[in-house]
C-alpha positions as CSV (number, residue, x, y, z in Angstrom):
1,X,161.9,-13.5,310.3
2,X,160.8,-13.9,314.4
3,X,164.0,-14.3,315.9
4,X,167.8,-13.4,315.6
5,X,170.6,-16.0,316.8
6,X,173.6,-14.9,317.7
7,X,176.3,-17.5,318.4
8,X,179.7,-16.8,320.1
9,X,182.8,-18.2,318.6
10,X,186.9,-18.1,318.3
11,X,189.0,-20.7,316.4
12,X,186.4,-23.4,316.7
13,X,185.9,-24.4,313.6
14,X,185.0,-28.4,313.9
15,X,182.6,-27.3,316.6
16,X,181.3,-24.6,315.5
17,X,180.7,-26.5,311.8
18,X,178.1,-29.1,314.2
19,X,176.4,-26.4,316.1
20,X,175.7,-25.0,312.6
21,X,173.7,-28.1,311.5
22,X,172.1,-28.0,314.3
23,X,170.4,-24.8,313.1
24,X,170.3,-26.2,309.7
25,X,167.1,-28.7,311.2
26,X,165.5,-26.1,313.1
27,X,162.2,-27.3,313.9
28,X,161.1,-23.1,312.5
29,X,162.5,-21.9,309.6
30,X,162.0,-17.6,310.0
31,X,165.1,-16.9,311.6
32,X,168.2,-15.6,311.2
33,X,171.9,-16.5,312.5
34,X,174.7,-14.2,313.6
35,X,178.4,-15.8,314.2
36,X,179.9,-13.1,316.5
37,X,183.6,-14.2,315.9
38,X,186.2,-12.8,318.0
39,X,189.1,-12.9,315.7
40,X,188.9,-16.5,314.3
41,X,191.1,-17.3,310.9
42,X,190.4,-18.3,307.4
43,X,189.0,-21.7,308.1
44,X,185.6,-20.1,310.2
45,X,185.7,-17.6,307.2
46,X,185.3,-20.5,304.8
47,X,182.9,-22.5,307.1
48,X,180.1,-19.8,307.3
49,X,180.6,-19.1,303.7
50,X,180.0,-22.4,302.8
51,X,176.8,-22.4,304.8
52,X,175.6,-19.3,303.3
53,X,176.0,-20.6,299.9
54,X,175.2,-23.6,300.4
55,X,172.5,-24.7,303.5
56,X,169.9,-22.1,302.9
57,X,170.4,-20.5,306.2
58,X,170.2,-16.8,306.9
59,X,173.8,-16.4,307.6
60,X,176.0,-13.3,308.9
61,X,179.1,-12.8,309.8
62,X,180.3,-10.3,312.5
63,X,184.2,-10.1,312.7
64,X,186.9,-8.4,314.0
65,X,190.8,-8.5,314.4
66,X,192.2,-11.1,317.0
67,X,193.3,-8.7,319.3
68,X,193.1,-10.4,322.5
69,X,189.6,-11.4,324.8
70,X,186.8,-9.2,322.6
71,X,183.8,-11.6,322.9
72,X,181.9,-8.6,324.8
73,X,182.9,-6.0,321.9
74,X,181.8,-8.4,318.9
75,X,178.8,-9.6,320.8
76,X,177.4,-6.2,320.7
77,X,178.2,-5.5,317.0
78,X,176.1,-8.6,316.8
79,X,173.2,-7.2,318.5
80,X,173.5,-4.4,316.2
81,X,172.9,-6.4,312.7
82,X,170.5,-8.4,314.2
83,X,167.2,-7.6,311.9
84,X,164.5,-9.2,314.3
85,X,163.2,-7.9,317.7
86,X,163.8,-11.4,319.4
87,X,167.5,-12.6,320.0
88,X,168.4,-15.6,321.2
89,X,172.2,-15.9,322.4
90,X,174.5,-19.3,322.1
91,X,178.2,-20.5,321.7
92,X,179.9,-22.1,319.0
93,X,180.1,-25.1,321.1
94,X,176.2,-25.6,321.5
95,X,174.4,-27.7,319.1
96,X,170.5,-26.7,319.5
97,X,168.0,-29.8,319.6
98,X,165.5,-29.4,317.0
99,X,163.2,-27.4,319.1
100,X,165.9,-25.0,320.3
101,X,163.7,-21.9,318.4
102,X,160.6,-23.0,318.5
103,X,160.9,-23.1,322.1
104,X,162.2,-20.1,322.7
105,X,159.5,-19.1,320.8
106,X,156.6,-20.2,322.4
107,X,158.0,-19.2,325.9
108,X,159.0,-15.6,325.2
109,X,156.8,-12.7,327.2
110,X,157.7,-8.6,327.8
111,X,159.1,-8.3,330.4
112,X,160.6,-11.2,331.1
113,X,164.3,-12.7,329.4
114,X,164.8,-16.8,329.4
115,X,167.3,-18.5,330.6
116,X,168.0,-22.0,329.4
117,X,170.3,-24.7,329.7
118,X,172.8,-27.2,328.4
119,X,173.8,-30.9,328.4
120,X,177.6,-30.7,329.0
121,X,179.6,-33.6,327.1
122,X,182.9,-35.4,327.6
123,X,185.6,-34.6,325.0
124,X,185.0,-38.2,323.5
125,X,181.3,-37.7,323.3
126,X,181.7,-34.8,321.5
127,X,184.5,-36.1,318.8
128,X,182.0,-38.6,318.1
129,X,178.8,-36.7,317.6
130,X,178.6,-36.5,313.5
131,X,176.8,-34.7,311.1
132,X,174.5,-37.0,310.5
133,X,173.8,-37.4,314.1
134,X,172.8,-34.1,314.8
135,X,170.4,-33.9,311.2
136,X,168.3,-37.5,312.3
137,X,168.2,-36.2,316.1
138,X,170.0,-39.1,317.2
139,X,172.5,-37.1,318.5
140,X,170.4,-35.8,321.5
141,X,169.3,-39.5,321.8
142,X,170.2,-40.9,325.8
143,X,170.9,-44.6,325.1
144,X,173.0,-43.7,322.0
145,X,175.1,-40.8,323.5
146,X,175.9,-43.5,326.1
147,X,177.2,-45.6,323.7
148,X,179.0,-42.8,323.1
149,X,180.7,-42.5,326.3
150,X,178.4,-40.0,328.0
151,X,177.4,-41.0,331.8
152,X,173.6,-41.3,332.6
153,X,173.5,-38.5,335.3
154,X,173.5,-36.3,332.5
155,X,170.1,-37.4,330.5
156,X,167.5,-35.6,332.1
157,X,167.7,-32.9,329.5
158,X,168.2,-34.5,326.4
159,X,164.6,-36.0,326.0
160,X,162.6,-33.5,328.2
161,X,159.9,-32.1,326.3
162,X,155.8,-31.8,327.2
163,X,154.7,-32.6,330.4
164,X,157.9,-33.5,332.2
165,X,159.9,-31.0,330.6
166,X,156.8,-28.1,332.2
167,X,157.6,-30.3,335.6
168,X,161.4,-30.2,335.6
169,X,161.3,-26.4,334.7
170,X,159.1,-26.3,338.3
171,X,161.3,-28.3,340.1
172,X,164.9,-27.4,339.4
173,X,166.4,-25.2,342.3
174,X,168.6,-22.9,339.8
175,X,168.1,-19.5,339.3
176,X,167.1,-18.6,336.0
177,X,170.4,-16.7,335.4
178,X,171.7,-14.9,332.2
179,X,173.7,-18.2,330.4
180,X,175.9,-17.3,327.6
181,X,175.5,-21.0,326.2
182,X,171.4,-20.5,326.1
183,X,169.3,-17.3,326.7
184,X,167.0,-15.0,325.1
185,X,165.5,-11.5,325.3
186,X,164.0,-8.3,323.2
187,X,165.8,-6.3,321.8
188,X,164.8,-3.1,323.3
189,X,165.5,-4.4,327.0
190,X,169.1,-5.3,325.2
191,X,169.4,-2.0,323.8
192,X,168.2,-0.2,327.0
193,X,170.9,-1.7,329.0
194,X,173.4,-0.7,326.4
195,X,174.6,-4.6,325.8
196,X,177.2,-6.1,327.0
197,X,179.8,-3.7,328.8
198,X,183.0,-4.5,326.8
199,X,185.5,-4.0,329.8
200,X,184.9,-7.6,330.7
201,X,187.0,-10.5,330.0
202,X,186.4,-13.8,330.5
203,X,184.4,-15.3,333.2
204,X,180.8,-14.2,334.7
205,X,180.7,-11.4,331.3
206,X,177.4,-13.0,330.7
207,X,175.7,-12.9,334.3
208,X,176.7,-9.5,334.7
209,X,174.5,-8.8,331.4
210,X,172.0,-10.7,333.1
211,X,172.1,-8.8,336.4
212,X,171.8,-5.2,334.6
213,X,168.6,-6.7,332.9
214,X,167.2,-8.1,336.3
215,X,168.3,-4.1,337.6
216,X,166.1,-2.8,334.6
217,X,163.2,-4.9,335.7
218,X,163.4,-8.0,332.9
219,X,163.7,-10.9,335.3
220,X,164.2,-14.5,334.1
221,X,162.1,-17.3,333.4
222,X,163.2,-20.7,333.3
223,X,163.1,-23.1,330.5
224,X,166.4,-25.3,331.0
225,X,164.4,-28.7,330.1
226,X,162.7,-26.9,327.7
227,X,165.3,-25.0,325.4
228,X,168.2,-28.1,325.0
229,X,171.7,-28.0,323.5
230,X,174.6,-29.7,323.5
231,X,177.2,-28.8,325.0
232,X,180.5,-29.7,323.6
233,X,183.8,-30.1,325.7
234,X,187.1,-27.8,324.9
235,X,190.4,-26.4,326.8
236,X,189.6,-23.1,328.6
237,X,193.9,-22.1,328.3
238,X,192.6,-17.9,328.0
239,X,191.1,-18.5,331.7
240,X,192.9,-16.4,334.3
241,X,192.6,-15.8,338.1
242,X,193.1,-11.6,337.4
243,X,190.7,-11.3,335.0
244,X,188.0,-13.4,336.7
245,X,188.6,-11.3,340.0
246,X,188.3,-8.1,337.4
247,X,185.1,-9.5,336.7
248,X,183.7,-9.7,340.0
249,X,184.1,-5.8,340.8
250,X,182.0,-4.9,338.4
251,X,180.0,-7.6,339.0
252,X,179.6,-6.4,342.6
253,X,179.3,-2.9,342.0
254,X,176.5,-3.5,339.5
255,X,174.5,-5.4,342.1
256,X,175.6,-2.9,344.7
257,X,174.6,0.5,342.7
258,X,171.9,-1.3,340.6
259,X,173.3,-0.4,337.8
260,X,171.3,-0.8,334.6
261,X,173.3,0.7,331.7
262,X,176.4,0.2,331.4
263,X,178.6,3.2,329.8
264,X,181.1,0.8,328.3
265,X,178.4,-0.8,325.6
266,X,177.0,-0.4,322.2
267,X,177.1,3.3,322.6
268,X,179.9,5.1,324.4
């Protein structure tokens, strides 16, 4: 295998079932998947077994007890059981476009983490994206996900590839940040940084993962037109104004110390 996946997830079973066949037509087939569930229930349980037995893909499950906001804690036991040096990260609410591996892939250099993006769809749109969507590619077609309900601002992703996706990658005026939803690096700069610090809860958890890379000297490269998923709407009810301020302090002292390992990561 080239490259590890791990994909994020909690108690999204219908959307996580779709990202999953996403991966099932992979344009590269030497890779595996990790599901780092935070606590889901028996119905993810069954899901990825079913996949395991059943789809051919090289399928693990990392789990723990629902005990609150854990994503950083399960995202690092993740990391851990991932058997490749190459890890791309993703949520359970991304379906990958065909070329989602090979394209991270082709772009990957040391020193260097990518940071890719994500067509964000309506709640209808993504109700209505099916199976058998995703497997013919129609899914990431423009004209039918309008006829789905989705608004044309949001096509330039879904088709870019070759030439304009090289030219949109020049173009675009965001940073290449650390995105939960679509990034990759080595392992070793992962490791080095001691993942993901687990005191975070939700919101800016993955740009502070980012910034201690940047710290450690992996800056990003970006390949938002190049590396496409899908990103599927869902209620955000676990956001809170506390723990997104929380957030920011350690976000602002790790860009004020330049802090590069955190002490509350894979090893303690």
């Amino acid at each position: 295998m080239q490259i590890s996946v791990v994909i994020s997830t909690y108690n999204s079973p219908k959307w996580l079932e779709k990202v999953l066949w996403g991966y099932v037509k992979q344009s590269i087939e030497d890779f595996e998947v990790i599901v780092a569930d935070d606590g889901s229930g028996p119905e993810t349980k069954a899901l990825i077994e079913s996949f395991q037995q059943n789809q051919g893909l090289s399928l693990k499950h990392a789990w723990h007890e629902d005990d609150g906001f854990r994503k950083c804690e399960i995202m690092n036991k993740a990391i851990q059981m991932a058997e490749t040096d190459y890890l791309v990260f993703s949520d359970g609410d991304c379906i990958p476009r065909s070329d989602f591996l090979e394209k991270h892939l082709l772009h990957r250099k040391p020193g260097r983490f990518l940071s890719g993006g994500y067509c964000k769809m309506s709640m209808e749109t993504s109700q209505a994206i099916t199976k058998e969507m995703i497997q013919s590619g129609e899914a990431f077609d423009p004209l039918r996900l309008e006829s789905l309900g989705l608004k044309r601002k949001f096509f330039a992703k879904h088709n870019a590839t070759g030439v304009k996706a090289v030219i949109l990658n020049a173009l675009t005026t965001t940073s290449p940040t650390w995105n939960g939803h679509n990034a990759s690096a080595w392992k070793k700069d992962i490791l080095a940084i001691n993942g993901f610090d687990e005191r975070m809860v939700y919101g800016g958890e993955d740009r502070e993962f980012g910034e201690r890379l940047h710290n450690s000297g992996i800056n990003g490269k970006q390949i938002r037109y190049s590396a496409v998923c899908l990103h599927l709407d869902h209620p955000r009810g676990y956001v809170t104004r506390e723990g997104i301020d929380f957030n920011k302090s350690i976000r602002r002292e790790t860009r004020s110390s330049k802090t590069v390992r955190t002490a509350h990561g894979i090893e303690k």
